[in-house]
N, CA, C and O of each residue as an XYZ file, in Angstrom:
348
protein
N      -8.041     25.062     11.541
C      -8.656     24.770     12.814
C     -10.031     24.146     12.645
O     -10.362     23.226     13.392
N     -10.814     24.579     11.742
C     -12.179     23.910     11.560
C     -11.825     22.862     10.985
O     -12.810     22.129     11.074
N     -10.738     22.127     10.246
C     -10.671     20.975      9.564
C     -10.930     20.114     11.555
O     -11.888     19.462     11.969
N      -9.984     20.413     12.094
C      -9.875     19.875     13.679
C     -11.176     19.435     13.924
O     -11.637     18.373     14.342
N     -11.660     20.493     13.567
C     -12.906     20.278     14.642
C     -14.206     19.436     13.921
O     -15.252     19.002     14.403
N     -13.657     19.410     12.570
C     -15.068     18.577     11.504
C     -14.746     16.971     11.824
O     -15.541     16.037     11.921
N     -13.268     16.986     11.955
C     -12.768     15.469     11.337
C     -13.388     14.506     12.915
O     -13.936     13.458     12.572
N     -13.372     14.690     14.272
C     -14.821     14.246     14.882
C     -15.473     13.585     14.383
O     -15.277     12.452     13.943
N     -17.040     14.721     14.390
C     -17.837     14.980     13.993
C     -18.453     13.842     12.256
O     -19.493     13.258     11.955
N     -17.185     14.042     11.617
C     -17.466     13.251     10.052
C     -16.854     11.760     10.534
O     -17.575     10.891     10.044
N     -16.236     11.427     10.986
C     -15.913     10.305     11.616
C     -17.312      9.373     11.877
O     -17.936      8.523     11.243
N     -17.433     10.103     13.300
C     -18.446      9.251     14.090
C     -20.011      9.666     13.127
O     -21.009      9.044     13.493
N     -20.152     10.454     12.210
C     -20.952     10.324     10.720
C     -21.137      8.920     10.357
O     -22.011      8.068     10.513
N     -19.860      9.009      9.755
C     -19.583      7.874      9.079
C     -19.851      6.369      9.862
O     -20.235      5.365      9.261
N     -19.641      6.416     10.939
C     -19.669      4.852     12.270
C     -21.312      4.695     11.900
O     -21.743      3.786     11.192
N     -22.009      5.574     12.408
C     -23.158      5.593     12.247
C     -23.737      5.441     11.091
O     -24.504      4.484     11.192
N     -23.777      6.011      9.754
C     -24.372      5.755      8.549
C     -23.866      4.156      7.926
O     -24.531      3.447      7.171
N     -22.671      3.892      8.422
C     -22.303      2.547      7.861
C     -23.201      1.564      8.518
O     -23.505      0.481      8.018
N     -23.649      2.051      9.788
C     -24.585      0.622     10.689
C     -25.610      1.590      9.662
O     -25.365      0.798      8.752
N     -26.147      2.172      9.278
C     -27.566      2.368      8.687
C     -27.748      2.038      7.274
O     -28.775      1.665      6.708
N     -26.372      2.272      6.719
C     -26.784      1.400      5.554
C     -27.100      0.097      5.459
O     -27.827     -0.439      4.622
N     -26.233     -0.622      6.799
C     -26.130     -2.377      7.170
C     -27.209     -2.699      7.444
O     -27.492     -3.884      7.269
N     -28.256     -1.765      7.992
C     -29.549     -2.262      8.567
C     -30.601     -1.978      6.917
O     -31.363     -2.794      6.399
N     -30.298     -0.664      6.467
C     -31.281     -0.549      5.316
C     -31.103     -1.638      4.063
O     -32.005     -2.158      3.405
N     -29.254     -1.876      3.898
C     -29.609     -3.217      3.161
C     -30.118     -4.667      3.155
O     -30.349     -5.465      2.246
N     -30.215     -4.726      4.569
C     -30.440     -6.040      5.403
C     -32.422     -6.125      5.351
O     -33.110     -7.090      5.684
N     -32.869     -4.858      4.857
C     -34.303     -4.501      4.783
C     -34.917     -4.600      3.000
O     -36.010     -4.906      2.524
N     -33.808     -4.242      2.488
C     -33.743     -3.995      1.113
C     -33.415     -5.565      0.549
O     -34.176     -5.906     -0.356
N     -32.612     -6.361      0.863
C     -32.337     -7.816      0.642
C     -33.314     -8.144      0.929
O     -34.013     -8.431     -0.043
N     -34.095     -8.344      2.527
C     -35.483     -9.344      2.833
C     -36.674     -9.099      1.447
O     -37.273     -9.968      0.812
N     -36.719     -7.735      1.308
C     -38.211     -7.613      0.622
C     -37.758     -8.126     -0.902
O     -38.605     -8.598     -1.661
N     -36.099     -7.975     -1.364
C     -36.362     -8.449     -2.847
C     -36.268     -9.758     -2.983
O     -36.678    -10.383     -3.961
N     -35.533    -10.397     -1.664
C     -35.320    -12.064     -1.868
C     -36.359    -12.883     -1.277
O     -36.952    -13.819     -1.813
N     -36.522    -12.382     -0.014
C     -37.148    -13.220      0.367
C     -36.713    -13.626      1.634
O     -37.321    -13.629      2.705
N     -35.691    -13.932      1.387
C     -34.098    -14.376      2.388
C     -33.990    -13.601      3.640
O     -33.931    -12.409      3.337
N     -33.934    -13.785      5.028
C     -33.161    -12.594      5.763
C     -31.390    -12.554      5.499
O     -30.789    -11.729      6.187
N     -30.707    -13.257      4.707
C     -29.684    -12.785      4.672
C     -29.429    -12.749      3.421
O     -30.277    -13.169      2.634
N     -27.988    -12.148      2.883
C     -27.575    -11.841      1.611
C     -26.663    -12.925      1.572
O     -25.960    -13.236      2.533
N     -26.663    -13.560      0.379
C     -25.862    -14.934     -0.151
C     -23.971    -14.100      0.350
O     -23.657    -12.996     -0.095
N     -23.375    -14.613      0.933
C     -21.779    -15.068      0.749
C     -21.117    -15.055     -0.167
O     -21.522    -15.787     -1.070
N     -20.022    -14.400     -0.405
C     -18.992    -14.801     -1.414
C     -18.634    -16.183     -1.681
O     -18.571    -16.623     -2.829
N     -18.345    -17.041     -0.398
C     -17.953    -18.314     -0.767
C     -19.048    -19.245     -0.557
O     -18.775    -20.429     -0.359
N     -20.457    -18.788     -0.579
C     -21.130    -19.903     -0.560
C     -21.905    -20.702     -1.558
O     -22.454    -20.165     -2.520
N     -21.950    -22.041     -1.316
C     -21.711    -22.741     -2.111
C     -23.369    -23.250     -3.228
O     -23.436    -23.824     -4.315
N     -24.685    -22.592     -2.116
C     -25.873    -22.385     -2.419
C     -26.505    -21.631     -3.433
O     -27.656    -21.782     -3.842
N     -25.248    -20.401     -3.995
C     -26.165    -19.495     -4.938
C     -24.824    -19.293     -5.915
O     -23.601    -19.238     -5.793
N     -25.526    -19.242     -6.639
C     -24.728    -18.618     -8.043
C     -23.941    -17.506     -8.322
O     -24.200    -16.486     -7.683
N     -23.108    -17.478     -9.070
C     -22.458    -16.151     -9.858
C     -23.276    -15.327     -9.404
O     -23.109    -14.886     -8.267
N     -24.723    -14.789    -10.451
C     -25.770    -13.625    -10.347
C     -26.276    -13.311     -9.022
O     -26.602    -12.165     -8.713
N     -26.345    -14.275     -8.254
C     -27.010    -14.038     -7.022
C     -25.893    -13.508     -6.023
O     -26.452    -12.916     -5.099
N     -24.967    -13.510     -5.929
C     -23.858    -13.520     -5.542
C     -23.604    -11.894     -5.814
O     -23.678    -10.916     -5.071
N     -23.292    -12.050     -7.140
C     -23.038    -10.506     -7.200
C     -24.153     -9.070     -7.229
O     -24.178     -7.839     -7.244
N     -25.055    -10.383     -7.221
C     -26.420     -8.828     -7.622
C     -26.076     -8.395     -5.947
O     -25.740     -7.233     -5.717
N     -26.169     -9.276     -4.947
C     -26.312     -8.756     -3.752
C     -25.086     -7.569     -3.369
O     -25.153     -6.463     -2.834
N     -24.002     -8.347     -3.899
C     -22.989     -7.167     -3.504
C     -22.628     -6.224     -4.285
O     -21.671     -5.545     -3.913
N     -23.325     -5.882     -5.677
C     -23.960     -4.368     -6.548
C     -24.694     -3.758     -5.128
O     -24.165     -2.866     -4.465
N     -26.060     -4.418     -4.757
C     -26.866     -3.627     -3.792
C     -26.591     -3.024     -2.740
O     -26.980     -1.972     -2.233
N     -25.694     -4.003     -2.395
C     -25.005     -3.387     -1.084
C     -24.136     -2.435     -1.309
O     -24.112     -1.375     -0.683
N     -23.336     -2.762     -2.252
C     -22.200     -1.301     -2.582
C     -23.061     -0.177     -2.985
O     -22.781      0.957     -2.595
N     -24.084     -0.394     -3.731
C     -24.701      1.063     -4.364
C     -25.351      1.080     -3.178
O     -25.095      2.252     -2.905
N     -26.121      0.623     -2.069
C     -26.727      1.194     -0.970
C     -25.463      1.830     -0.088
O     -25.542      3.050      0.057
N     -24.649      1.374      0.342
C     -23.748      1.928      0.977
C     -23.551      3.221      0.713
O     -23.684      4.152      1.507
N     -23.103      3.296     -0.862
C     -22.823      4.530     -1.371
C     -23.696      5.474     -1.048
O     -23.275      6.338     -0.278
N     -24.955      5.569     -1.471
C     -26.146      6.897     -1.584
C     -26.099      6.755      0.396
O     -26.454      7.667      1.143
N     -25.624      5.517      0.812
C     -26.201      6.088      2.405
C     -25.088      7.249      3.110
O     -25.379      8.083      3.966
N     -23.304      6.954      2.268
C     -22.349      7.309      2.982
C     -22.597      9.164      2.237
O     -22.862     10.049      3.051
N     -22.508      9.436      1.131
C     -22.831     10.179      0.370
C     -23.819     11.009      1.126
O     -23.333     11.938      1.772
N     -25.239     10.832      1.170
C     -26.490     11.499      2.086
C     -25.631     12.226      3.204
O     -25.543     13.439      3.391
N     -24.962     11.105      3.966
C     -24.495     11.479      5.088
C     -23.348     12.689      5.546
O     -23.447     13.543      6.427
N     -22.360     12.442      4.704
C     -21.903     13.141      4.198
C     -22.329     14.780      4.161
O     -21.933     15.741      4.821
N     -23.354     14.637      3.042
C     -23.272     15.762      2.841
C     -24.371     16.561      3.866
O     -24.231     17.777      3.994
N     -25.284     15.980      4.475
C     -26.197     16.177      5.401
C     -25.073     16.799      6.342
O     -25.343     17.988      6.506
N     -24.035     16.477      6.950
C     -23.077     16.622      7.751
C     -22.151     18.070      7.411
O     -21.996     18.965      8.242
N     -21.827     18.079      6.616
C     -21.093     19.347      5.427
C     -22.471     20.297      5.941
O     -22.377     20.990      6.954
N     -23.394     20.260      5.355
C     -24.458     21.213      5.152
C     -25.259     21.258      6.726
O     -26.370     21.750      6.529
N     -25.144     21.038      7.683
C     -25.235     20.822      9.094
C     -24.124     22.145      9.645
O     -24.376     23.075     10.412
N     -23.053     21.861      9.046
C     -21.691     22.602      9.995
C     -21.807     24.039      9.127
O     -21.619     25.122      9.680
N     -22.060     23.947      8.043
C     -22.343     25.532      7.272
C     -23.591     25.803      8.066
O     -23.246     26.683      8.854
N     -24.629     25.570      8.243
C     -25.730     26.392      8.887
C     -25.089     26.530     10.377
O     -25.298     27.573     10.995
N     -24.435     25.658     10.868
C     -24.031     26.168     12.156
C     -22.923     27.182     12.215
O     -22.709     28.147     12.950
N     -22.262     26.622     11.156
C     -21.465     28.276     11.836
C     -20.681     29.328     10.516
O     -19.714     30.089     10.559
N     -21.658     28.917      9.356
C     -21.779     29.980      8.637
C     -20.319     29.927      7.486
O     -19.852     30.906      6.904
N     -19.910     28.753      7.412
C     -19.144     28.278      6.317
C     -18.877     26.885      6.229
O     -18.735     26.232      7.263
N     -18.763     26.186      4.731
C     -18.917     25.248      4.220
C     -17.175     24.232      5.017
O     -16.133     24.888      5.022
N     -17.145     23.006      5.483
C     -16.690     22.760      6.186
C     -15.349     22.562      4.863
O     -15.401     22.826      3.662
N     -14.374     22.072      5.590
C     -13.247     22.239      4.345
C     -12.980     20.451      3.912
O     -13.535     19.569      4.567
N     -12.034     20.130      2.697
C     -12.183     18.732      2.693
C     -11.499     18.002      3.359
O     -11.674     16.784      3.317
């Protein structure tokens, strides 16, 4: 029954931390490039390295943002109601 009632709750987590990682990498790209946007897979302006460094950053930002969230969320529903939510 508590799985019921987490899967909500970790959902709309997740909606939300994905726009916050989109905005923190979109903050994290300006200050290292320069750029307001992150180079394209198919575009034809930047290179291999540039190309992929951006989408390393973005995947490893994603990660530590979905992760945080996550577990901020887990550890939210144990203080509320006094056990660790299930997986």
């Amino acid at each position: 029954m508590s799985k019921l009632l987490y899967k909500p709750f970790s959902m709309a987590s997740s909606v939300a931390g994905g726009i916050a990682a989109g905005i923190v990498f979109k903050q994290v790209w300006r200050r290292l490039s320069g750029e307001d946007e992150a180079p394209q897979a198919t575009s034809r302006d930047y290179g291999w390295g540039e190309v992929l460094a951006a989408a390393a950053l973005q995947g490893a930002i994603f990660a530590v943002v979905k992760a945080a969230i996550d577990r901020g969320g887990a550890a939210g529903v144990r203080r509320l109601t006094g056990n660790w939510p299930p997986d």
